[in-house]
C-alpha positions in Angstrom: 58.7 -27.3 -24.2 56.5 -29.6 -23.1 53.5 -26.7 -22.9 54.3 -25.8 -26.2 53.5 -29.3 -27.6 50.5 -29.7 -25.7 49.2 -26.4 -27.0 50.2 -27.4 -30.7 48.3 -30.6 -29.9 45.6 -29.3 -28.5 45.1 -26.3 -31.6 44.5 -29.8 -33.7 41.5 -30.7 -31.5 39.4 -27.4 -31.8 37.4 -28.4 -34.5 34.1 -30.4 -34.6 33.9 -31.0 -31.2 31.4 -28.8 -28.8 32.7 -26.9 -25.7 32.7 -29.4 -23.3 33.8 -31.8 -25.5 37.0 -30.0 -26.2 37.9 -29.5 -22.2 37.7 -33.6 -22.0 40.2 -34.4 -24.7 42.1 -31.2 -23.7 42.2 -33.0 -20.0 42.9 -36.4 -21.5 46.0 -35.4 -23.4 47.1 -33.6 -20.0 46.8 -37.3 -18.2 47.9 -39.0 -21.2 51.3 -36.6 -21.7 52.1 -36.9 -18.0 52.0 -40.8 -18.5 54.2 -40.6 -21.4 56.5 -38.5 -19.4 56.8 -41.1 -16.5 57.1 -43.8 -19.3 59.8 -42.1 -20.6 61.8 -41.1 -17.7 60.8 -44.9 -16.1 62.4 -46.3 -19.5 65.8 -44.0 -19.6 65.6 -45.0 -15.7 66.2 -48.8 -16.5 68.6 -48.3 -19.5 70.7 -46.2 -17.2 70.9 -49.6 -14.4 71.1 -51.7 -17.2 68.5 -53.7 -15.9 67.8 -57.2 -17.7 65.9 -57.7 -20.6 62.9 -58.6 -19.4 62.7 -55.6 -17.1 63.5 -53.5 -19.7 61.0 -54.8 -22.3 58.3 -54.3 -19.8 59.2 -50.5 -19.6 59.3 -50.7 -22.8 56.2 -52.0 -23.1 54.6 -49.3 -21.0 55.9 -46.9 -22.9 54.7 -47.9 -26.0 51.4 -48.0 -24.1 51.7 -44.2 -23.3 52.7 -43.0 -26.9 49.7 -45.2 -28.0 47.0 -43.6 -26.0 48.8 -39.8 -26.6 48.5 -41.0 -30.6 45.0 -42.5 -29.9 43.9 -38.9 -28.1 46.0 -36.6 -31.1 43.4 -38.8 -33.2 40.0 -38.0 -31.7 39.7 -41.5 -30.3 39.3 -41.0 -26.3 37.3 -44.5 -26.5 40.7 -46.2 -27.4 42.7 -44.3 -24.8 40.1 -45.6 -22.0 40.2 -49.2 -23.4 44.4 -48.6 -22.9 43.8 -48.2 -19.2 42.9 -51.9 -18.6 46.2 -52.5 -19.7 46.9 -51.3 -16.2 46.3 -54.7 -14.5 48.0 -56.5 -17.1 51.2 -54.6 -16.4 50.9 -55.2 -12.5 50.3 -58.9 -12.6 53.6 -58.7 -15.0 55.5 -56.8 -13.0 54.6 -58.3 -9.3 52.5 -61.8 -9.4 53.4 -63.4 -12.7 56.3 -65.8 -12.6 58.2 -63.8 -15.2 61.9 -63.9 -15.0 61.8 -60.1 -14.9 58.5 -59.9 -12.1 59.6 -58.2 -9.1 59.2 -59.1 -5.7 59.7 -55.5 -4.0 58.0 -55.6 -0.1 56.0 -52.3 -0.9 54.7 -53.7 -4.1 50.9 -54.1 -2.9 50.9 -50.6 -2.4 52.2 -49.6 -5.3 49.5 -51.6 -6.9 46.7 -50.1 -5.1 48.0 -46.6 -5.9 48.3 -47.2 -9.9 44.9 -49.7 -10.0 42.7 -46.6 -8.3 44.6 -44.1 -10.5 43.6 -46.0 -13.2 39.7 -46.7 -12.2 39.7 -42.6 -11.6 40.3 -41.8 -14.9 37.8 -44.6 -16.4 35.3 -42.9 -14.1 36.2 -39.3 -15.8 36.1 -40.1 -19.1 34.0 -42.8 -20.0 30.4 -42.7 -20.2 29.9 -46.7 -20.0 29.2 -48.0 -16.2 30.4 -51.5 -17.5 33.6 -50.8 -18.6 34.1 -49.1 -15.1 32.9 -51.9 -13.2 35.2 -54.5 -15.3 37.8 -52.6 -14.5 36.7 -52.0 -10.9 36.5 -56.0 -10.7 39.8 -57.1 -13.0 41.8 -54.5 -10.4 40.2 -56.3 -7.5 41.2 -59.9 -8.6 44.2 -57.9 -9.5 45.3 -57.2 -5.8 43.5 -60.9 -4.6 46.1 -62.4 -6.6 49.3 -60.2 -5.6 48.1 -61.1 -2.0 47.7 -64.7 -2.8 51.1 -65.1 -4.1 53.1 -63.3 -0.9 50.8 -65.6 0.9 49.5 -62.8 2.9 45.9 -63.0 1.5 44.2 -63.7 4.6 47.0 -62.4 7.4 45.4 -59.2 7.5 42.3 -60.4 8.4 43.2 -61.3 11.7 43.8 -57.4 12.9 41.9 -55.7 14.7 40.8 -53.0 12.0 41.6 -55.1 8.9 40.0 -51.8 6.8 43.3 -50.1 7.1 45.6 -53.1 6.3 44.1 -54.8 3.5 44.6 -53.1 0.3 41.6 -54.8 -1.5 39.2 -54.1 1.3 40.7 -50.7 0.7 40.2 -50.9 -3.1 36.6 -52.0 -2.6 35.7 -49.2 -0.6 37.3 -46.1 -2.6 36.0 -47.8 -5.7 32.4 -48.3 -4.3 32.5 -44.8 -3.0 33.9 -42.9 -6.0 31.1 -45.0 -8.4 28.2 -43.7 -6.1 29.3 -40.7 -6.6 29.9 -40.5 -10.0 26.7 -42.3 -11.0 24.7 -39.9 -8.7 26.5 -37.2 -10.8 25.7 -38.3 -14.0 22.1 -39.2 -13.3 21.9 -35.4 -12.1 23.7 -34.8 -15.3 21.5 -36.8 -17.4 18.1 -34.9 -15.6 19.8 -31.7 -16.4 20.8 -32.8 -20.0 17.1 -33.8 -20.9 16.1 -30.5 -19.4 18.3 -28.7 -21.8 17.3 -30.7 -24.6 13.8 -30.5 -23.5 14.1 -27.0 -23.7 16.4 -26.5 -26.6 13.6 -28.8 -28.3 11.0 -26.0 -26.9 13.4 -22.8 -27.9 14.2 -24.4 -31.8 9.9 -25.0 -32.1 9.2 -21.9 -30.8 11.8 -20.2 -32.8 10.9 -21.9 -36.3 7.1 -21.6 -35.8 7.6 -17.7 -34.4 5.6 -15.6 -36.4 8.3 -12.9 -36.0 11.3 -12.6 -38.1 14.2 -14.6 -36.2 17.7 -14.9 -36.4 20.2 -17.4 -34.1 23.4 -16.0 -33.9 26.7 -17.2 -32.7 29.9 -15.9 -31.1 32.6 -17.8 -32.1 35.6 -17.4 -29.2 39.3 -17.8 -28.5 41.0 -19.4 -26.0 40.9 -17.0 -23.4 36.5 -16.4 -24.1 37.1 -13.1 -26.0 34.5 -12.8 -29.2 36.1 -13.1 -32.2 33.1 -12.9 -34.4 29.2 -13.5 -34.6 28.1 -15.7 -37.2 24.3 -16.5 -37.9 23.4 -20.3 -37.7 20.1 -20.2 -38.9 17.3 -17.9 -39.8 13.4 -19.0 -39.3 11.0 -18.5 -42.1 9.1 -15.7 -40.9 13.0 -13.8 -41.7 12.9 -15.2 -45.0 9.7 -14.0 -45.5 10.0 -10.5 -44.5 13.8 -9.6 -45.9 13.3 -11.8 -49.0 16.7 -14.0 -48.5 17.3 -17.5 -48.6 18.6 -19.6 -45.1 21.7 -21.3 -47.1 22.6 -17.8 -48.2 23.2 -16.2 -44.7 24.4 -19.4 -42.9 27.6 -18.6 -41.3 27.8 -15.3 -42.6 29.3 -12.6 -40.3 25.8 -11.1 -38.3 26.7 -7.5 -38.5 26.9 -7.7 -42.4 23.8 -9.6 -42.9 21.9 -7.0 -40.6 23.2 -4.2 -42.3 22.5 -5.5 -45.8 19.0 -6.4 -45.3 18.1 -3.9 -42.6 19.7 -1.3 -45.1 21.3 0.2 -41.9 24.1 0.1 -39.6 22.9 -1.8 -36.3 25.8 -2.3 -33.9 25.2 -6.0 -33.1 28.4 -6.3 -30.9 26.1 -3.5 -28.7 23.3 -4.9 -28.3 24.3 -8.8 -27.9 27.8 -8.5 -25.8 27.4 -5.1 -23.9 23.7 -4.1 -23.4 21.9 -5.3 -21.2 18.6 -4.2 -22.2 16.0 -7.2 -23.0 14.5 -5.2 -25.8 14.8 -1.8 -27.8 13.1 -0.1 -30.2 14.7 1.4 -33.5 13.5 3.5 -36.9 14.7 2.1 -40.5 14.5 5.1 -42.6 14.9 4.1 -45.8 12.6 1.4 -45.2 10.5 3.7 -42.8 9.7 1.1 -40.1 9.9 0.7 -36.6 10.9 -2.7 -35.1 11.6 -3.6 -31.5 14.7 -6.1 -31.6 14.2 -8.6 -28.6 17.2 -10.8 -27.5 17.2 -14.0 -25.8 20.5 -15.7 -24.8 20.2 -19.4 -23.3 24.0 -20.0 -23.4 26.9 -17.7 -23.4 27.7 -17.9 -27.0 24.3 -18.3 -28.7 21.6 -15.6 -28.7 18.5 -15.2 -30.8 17.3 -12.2 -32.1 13.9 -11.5 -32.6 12.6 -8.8 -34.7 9.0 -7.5 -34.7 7.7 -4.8 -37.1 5.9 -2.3 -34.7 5.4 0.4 -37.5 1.8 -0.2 -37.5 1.5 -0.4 -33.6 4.4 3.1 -33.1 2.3 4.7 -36.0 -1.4 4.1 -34.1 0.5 5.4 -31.3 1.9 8.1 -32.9 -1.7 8.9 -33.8 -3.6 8.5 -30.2 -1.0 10.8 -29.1 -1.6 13.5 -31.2 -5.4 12.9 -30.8 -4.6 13.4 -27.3 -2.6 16.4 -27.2 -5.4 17.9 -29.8 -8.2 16.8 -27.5 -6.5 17.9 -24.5 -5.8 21.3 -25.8 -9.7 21.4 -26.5 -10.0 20.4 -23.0 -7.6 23.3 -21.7 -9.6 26.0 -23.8 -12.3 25.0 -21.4 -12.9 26.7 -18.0 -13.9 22.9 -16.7 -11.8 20.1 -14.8 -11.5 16.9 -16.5 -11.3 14.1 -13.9 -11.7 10.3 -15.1 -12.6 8.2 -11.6 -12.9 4.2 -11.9 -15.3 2.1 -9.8 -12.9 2.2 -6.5 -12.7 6.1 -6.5 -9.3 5.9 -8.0 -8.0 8.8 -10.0 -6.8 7.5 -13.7 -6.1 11.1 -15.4 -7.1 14.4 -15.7 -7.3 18.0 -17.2 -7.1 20.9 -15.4 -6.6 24.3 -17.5 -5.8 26.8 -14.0 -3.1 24.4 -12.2 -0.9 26.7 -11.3 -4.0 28.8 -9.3 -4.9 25.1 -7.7 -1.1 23.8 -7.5 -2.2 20.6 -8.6 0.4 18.0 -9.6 -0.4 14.8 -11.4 1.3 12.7 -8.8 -0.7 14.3 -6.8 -4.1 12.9 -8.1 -3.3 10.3 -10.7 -3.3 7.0 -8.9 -5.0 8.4 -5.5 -8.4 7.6 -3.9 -11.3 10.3 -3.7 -10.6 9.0 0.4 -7.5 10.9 -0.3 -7.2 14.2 -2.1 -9.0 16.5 0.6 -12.6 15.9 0.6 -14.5 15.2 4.1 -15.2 12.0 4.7 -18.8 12.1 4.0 -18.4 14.3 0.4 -16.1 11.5 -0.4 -18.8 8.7 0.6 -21.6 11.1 -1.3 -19.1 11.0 -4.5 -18.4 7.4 -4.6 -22.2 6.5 -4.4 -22.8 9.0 -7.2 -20.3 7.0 -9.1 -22.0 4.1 -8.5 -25.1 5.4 -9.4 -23.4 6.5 -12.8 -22.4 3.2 -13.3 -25.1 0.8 -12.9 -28.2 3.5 -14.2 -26.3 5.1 -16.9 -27.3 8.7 -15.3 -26.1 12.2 -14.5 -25.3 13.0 -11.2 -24.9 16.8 -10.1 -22.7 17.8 -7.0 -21.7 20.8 -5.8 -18.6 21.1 -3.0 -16.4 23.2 -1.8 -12.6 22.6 -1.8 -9.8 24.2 0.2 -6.6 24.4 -2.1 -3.0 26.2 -1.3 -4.8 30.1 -2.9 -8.5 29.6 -0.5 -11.6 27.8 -0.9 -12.9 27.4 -3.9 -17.3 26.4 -4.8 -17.1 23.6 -7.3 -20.3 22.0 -9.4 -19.3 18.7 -10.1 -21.2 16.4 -13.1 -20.8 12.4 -13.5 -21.5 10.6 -16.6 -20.7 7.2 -17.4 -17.3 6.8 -19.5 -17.3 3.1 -19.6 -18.4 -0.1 -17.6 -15.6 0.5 -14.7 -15.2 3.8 -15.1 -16.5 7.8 -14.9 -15.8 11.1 -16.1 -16.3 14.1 -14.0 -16.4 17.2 -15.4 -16.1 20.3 -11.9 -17.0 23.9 -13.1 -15.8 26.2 -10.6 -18.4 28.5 -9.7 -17.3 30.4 -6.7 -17.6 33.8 -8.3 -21.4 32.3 -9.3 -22.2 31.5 -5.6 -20.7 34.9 -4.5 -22.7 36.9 -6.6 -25.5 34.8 -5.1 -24.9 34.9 -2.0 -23.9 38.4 -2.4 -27.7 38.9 -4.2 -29.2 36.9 -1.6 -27.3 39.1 1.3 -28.4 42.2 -0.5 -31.9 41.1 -1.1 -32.6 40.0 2.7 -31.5 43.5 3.7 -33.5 45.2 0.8 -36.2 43.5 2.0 -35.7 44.4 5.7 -34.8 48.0 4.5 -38.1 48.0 2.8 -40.4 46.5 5.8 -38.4 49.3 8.1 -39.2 52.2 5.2 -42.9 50.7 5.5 -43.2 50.8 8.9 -41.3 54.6 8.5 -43.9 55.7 5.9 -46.8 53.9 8.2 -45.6 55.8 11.5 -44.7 58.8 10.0 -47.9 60.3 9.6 -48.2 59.9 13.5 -44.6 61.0 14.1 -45.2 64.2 12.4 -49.1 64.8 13.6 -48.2 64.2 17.2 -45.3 66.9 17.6 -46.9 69.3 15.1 -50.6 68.8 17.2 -48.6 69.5 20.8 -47.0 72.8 19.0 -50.5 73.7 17.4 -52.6 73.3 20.9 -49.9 74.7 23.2 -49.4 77.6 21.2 -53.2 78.4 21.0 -52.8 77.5 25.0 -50.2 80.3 25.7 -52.6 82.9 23.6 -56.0 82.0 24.9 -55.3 81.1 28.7 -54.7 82.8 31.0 -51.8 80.8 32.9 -49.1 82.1 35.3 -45.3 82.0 34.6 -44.5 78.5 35.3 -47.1 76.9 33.4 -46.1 79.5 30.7 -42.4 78.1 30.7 -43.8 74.3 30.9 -45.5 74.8 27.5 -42.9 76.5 26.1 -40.6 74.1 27.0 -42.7 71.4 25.4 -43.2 73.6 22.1 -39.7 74.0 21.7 -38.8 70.3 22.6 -41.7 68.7 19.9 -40.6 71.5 17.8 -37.1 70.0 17.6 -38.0 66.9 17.2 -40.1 67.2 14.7 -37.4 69.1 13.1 -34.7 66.4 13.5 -37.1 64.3 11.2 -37.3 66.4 8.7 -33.9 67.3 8.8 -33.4 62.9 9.0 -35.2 62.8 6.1 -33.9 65.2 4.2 -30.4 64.1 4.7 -31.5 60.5 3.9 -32.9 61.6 0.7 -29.6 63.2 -0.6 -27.7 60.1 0.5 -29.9 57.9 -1.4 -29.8 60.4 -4.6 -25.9 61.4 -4.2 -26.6 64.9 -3.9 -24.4 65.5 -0.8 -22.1 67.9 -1.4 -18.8 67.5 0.0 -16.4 71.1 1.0 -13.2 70.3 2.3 -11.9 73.2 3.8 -10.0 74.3 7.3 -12.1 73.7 10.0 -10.9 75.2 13.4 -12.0 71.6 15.6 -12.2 73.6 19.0 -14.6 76.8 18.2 -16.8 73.9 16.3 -16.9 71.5 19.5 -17.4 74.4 21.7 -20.7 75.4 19.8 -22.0 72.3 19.6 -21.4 71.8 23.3 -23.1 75.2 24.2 -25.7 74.0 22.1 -26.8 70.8 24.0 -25.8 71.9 27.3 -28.7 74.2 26.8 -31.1 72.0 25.9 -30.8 69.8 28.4 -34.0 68.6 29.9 -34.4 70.3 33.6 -35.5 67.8 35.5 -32.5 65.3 33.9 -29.5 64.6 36.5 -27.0 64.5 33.3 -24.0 66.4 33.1 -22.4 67.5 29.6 -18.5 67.6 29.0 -16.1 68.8 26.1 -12.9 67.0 26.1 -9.9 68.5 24.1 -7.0 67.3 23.0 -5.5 70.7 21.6 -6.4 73.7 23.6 -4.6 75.9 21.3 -7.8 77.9 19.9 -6.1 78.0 15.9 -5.8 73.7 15.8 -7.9 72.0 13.3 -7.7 70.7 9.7 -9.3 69.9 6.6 -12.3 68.5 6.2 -16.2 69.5 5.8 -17.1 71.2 9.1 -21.0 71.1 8.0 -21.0 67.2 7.7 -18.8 66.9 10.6 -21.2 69.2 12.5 -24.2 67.5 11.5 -22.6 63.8 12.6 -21.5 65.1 15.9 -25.1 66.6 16.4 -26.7 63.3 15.7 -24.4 61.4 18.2 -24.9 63.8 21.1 -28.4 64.1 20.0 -28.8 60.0 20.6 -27.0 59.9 23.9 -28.7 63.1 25.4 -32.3 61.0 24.3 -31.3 57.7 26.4 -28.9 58.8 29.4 -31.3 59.5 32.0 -28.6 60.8 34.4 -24.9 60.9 34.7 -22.7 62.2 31.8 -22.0 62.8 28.4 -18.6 63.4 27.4 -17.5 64.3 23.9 -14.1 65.5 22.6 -11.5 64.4 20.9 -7.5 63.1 20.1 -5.1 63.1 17.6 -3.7 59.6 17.4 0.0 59.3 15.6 -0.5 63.0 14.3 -2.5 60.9 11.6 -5.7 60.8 12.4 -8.0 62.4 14.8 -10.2 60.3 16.8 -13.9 62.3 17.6 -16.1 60.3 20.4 -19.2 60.9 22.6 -19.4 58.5 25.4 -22.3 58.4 27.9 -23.9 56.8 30.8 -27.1 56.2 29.2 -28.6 52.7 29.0 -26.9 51.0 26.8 -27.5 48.6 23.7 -27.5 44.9 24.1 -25.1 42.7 22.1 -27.6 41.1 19.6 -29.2 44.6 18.9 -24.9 46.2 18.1 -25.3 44.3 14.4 -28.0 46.1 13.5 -28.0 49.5 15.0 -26.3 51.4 12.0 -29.1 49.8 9.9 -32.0 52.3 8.0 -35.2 52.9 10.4 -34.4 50.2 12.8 -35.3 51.3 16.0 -34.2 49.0 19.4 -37.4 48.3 21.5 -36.9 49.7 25.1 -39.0 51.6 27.1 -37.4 55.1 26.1 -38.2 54.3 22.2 -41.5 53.2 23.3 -42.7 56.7 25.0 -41.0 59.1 22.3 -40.9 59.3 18.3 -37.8 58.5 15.9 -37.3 57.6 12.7 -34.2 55.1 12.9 -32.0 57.1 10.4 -29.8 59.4 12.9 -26.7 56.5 13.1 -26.9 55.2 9.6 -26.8 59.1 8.4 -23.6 59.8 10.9 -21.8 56.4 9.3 -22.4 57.5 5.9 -21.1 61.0 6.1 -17.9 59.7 8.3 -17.6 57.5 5.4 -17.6 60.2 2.8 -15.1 62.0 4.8 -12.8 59.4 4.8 -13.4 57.7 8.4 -15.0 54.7 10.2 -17.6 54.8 12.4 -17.3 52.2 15.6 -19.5 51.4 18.4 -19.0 49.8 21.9 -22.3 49.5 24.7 -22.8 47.5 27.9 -26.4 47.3 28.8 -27.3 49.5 32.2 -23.8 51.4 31.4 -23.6 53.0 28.8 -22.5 53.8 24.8 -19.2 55.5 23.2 -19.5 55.7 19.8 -16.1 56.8 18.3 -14.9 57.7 14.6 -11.6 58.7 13.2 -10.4 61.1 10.9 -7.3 62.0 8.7 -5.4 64.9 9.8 -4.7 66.7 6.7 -2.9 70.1 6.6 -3.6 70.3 10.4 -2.0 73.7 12.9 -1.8 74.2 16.0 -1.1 70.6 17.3 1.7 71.5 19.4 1.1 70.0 22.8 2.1 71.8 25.6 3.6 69.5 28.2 4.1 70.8 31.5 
């Protein structure tokens, strides 16, 4: 029962006050119905003893003191109720040190005192705002208990104990009383500092908020008992909102929030969304009937009042809308281009750029945007050469021109990189990748060197090939005239024959050489591919220059076969195949003094069929192996210097073993010897059956 009056009482009390406000009188009708509770069960106490009149007309009196201060609170007039409390000491000075005929003389009454006089200064420090009536009543209270002590003649007994503190109820008084005060003054002086601070900035928040140049609304939530929004009504609109919806303040005041937004917004905005439950700052929406764009920006200082702020971007979002399709436009443009588009500030920092091939480079923008030239692959001192090149952009207003080389995730690619000044902290770079540019010149370059060293060894050909010929073709002329006119016995006879037939060779092997070259150079070489049995054609060319062997040479020829069957071989061009293998025995018969010459062949995976001649001649050195397949160079060594050549045999041999589908390979050791080895296919080969025994 009794919470159901004090919530009846306490609906009467919601109006007109603020929040805190409300909690006070809420908490002073709590104190003051608990009084009038004891008052009553004090006052049906006494008429139960049938105490004596004057006893009960003081309980009566106190209970008409309670029911005054309930009435007092019921009536919004807590500075009554506090003014009731000094009635406190008025009724204790009755009740125990007056010399009323119904005063009581119980042994405990000092305590009782004490108890009801600090009750009483407690609640004068809760709810009153005035350190003067506190003090009075801190003083009246302590006069109060002087007196009560004073009349049981025990004033100044208890200040002969040893800790009089604990004894001596006014000493005990003072000191609650004096501690209590310090504390509540030092809270309201914090509570004063922090109430000029909110007025301060409620002052700063209501200027700020009326001289806004946006349109501005304050809005508030108005709450039940347990905090749960019931509605939001606006308080107050600045002038800027008047301006820019075309509505009056006194029109909107305390109109519901949501209907006012929707009417002049001409658009449903979910207020209760944006203020109660998201916690976004600021968001940006589109009004399509009144095709605008305003970003609504929400400030809450307490928990029931916000203030909405709403500023027309449509201008701003437009622009934007604009650059960004200028961008996409330009960088499309950009991407039609074969070019990178880097834009580098002052530090070497990456700010953007436009790169058409990205997927060839796999470059990401996380990958660039943001990071330092120091850090996106280039060698340290590229990077240093880049940055000063910026710098030189930036302070002469030039063009600086680069070219590097960068490794990426698909190989190294040639870059040609070009500064130009963008701005006053900034560059743009544009890099044209020109590998396929410096291929083709290095390529040109590569072929021109060796065009030019094929033509100095074709000079030097055509300049010693007069004397090649003349020489052989004079020793055939002479000797021949020798063997008619002379008269010379058998040996010499062989000796000059012997000599006309070696110089005829020769001189036949050039012009053969030649020939042979001539056809290479105009494509005229005619290529048969037919069966070719591989050991009848080695054994002929063995016969062949195991009979020209020089007599007084200690070299030894050898055939080396794979297959004996007499029917193996396959198909190929026996001429050119002849012709090669004639050229290589040729060359090692020429520089192998004495040992050996082998030459044979094996089949290797029934796939190919590798073809060698290995000897124990002297040998090529390493640096001369790069260039021995190369047109009319000849290796200077004492053979070459003591007998003619024209420098084609090898490069001849490597272009037909080319034609018929091979690889030619050499391997030397000065003072050892040379093999020189080449492999062909093995098409539509018989008799490869190996006999194993």
């Amino acid at each position: 029962m009794i919470k159901t009056v004090f919530h009846i009482i306490a609906e009467k009390l919601r109006a007109g006050f603020s929040q805190n406000e409300k909690k006070k009188l809420r908490l002073m009708l709590f104190v003051a119905l608990a009084v009038v509770v004891a008052a009553s069960a004090n006052l049906i106490f006494s008429l139960a003893e049938k105490r004596g009149n004057p006893a009960l007309l003081m309980d009566a009196g106190i209970f008409f003191v309670a029911v005054l201060s309930l009435i007092f609170i019921i009536n919004e007039k807590p500075e009554y109720f506090i003014n009731l409390l000094f009635t406190i000491p008025l009724f204790i000075y009755v009740f125990y040190s007056s010399d009323f005929p119904g005063a009581s003389s119980r042994p405990d009454a000092i305590n009782i005192s004490l108890i009801w006089l600090l009750s009483g200064a407690f609640v004068i420090m809760l709810f009153s705002k005035s350190d003067t009536k506190i003090i009075s009543f801190g003083i009246i209270s302590f006069l109060t208990l002087i007196i009560e002590l004073h009349k049981e003649n025990i004033l100044f007994d208890n200040l002969y104990f040893i800790e009089p503190i604990y004894s001596n109820p006014p000493v005990i008084f003072l000191l609650i009383f004096s501690a209590a005060f310090v504390l509540i003054y030092r809270h309201k002086k914090l509570a004063g500092q922090f109430y000029d601070r909110i007025n301060r900035y409620q002052q700063g928040v209501a200027k700020i908020f009326r001289d806004s140049e946006f349109p501005a609304v304050e809005i508030v939530s108005e709450n039940d008992e347990e905090g749960n929004v019931l509605r939001l009504v606006i308080n107050r609109v600045n002038n800027a909102f008047e301006s820019a919806f075309n509505i009056n303040h006194y029109e909107i005041k305390n109109q519901e929030a949501n209907y006012i937004f929707d009417l002049v917004l001409q658009e449903h905005i979910d207020l209760n969304k944006i203020l109660l439950f998201d916690n976004k700052k600021s968001r940006e929406i589109y009004l399509r009937k009144l095709d605008k764009y305003y970003k609504i920006s929400v400030i809450k200082p307490y928990h029931n009042k916000f203030f909405v702020i709403l500023e027309d971007i449509t201008k701003t979002r437009k622009k934007t809308e604009e650059l960004e399709n200028n961008k996409r436009r330009y960088k499309v443009l950009l991407e039609a281009i074969p070019d990178i588009f880097f834009v580098i500030d002052k530090d070497g920092i990456y700010e953007d750029f436009v790169i058409k091939e990205s997927d060839i480079f796999k470059i990401e923008d996380a990958n660039i945007i943001g990071n330092s030239i120091f850090d996106v692959g280039f060698p340290e001192n590229m990077a240093d050469k880049i940055y000063k090149c910026i710098h030189n952009c930036l302070n002469n207003n030039s063009v600086e021109v680069i070219e590097y080389s960068l490794n990426t995730p698909n190989g190294t690619y040639m870059f040609e990189m070009r500064l130009a000044k963008l701005n006053s902290h900034s560059v743009v770079s544009i890099a044209r990748d020109i590998t396929r540019r410096k291929n083709a010149e290095f390529s040109l370059e590569k072929a021109k060197l060796k065009a030019e060293e094929s033509d100095r060894l074709k000079s030097i050909f055509l300049a010693n090939l007069s004397h090649e010929i003349r020489t052989p073709l004079n020793i055939i002329i002479n000797f021949t005239r020798m063997l008619i006119d002379s008269e010379l016995n058998s040996s010499e006879k062989t000796e000059l024959s012997n000599a006309i037939q070696q110089n005829g060779t020769q001189l036949l092997n050039m012009i053969n050489n030649t020939v042979h070259l001539s056809e290479i150079e105009t494509g005229s070489v005619n290529i048969s591919m037919k069966f070719c049995e591989i050991n009848s054609l080695m054994r002929d060319i063995y016969n062949h220059f195991n009979s020209v062997v020089p007599d007084g040479r200690d070299v030894k020829l050898k055939l080396s076969k794979d297959m004996p069957h007499p029917s193996f071989g396959f198909v190929t061009d026996q001429n050119i195949l002849r012709e090669t293998l004639k050229i290589l025995l040729d060359n090692s018969l020429k520089y192998t003094l004495k040992g050996e010459i082998n030459t044979g062949y094996e089949i290797i995976n029934r796939d190919e069929v590798k073809f060698f001649v290995t000897d124990t001649g002297i040998g090529i050195p390493p640096e001369e192996q790069e260039n021995i397949f190369s047109r009319f160079y000849r290796i200077k060594n004492e053979i070459n210097e003591t007998t003619a050549g024209s420098g084609l045999g090898l490069p001849i041999a490597k272009h037909y073993i080319s034609m018929l589908g091979g690889e030619m390979h050499l391997g030397s050791e000065p003072g050892k010897g040379t093999t020189v080895w080449f492999s062909l296919p093995f098409k539509e080969g018989r008799g490869y059956l190996r006999v194993v025994s």
